[in-house]
N, C-alpha and C positions, 0 to 999 in steps of 0.2 A: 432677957432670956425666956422671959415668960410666953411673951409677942411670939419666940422665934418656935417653941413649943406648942403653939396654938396652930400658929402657919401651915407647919410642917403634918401635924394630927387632921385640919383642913384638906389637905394636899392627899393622906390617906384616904379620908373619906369620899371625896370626888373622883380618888382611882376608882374605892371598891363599886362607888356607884356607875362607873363608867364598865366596871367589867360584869355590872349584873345587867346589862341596858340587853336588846336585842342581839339577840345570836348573829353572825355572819352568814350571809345567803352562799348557800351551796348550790352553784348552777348545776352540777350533776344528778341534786337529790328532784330538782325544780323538774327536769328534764324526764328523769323517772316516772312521777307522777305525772305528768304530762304525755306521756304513754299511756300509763295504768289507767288514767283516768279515758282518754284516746278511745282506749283498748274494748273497756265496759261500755262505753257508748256505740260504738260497734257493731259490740256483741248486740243492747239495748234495741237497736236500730233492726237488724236483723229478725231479732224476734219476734217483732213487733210485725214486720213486712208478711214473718212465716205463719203467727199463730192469729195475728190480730188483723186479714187483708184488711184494705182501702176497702170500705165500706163501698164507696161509687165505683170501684171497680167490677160491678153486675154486669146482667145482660138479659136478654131476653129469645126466646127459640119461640118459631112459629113452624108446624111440621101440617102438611096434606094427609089426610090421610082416609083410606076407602072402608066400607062394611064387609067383614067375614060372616057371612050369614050360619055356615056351616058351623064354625067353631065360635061364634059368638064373638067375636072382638073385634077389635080396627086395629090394622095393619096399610105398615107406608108401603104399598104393593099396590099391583094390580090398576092402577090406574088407565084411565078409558084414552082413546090414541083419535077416536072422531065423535064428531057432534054434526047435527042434524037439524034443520026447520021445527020436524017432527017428534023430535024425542029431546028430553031434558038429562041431564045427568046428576045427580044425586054425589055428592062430598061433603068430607068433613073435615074442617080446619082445628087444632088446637094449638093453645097459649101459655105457654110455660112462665110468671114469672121469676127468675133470679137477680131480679134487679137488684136485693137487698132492703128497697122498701116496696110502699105500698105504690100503684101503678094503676092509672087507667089508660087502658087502651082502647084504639079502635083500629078496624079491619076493613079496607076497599077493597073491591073485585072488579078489575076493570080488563077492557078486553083491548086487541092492541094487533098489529100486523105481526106477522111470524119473525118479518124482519126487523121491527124495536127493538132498539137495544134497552135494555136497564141497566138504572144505576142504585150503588150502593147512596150517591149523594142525593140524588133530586128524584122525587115519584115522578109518576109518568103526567106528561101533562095531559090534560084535556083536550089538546091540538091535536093529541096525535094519538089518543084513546079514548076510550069511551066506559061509562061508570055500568057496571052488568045491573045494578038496583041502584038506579039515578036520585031514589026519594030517600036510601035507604044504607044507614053502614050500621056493623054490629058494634057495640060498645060495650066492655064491661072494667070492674076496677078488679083487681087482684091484690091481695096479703104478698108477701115473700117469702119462698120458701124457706123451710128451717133446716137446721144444717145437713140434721136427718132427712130431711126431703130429696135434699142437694145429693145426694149418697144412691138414693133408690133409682132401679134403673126398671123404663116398662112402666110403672105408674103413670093411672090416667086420674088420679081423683085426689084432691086436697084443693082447699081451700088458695093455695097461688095458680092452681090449673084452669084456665080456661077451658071446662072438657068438650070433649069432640061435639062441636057444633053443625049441624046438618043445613048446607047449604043448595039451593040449585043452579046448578049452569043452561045457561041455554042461547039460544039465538034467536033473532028475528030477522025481520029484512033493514030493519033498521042499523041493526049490525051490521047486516052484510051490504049496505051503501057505503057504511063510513070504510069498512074493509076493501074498499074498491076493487071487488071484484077475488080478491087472493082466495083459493083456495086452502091457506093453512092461516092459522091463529095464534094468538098466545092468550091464554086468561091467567093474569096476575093477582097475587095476591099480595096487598101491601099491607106491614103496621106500621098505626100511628102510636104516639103517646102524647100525653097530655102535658104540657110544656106552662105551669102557671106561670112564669116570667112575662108569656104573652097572651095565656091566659085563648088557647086556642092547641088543637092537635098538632101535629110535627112529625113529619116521615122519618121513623127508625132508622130506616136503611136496612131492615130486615124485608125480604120479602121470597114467595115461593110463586114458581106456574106449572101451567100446561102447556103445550103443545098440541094444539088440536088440527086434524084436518076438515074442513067441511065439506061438507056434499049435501 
């Protein structure tokens, strides 16, 4: 009787420990959070795209731009329509960095038939233009702007600007052989950046010109 008393108190014990063991999975509740949690990553994700951009998602702006003698400033106006043997023309390029970091650049002036095409992918080659200052490109490094920077509009001055640089255009006969003969032009203006992977400049694919006639 004793044996059968012991068995059967045994027999209690292994229920209650059976029915304190792990709860039964609730695929409904599983399913829940699996949303909720879904849900918050999402959101998570979103926020992140809106407040936090892709750092390498910058860029960089090159603009022409001429001298207002009158009112003191530089404006993207007024640009010269021909060039001459005889006379040189006075411009000034600047460089805005937004890349988001620090950036050196550099800047070719080359000159090129009216009828070159340009590409956003490849500079112009040397086959089929020619360098305006053969010995000579501008180079400088620029900061990034700050968010505040990014905001103002019209600013020529901070530390990511490359400010208006005064450059000269001109011709010679030397140009005007490789131009065979054309009486219109193009003078391009291309940026580089500085590419350390290869540890050599790399055409942006940014680039601005002229249109010039000659005579």
């Amino acid at each position: 009787m004793v044996k059968n008393k012991m068995a059967k108190r045994n027999n209690k014990i292994d229920d209650t420990n059976t029915k304190k063991g792990l709860p039964k999975i609730n695929p409904k509740k599983i399913m829940t959070l699996v949303i909720v949690f879904s849900t918050i990553g999402a959101i998570i994700a979103i926020a992140s795209i809106v407040f936090l951009p892709n750092q390498q998602n910058g860029f960089s702006e090159l603009s022409l731009l001429t001298y207002n003698a009158a009112e003191e400033t530089y404006v993207a106006n007024n640009y010269p329509n021909q060039i001459s043997l005889s006379d040189n023309i006075t411009m000034f390029f600047m460089v805005k960095n937004f890349e988001n970091k620090i950036t050196y650049y550099q800047l070719q002036i080359k000159v090129t038939k009216i009828s070159q095409n340009i590409s956003l992918e490849h500079p112009l080659s040397l086959s089929n233009s020619n360098l305006l200052y053969s010995n000579e490109t501008y180079e400088k490094i620029l900061a990034p702007a700050t968010i505040n920077e990014k905001e103002e509009e019209g600013e020529q001055i901070g530390d990511y600007i490359w400010s208006p640089v005064n450059t000269t255009l001109f011709m010679n006969n030397t140009l005007a052989v490789i131009l065979g003969g054309d009486d219109s032009l193009k003078i391009v203006f291309e940026l580089w950046k500085y590419n350390s992977l290869i540890e050599d400049f790399q055409y942006s694919g940014i680039f601005t010109f002229l249109e010039l006639s000659f005579n």
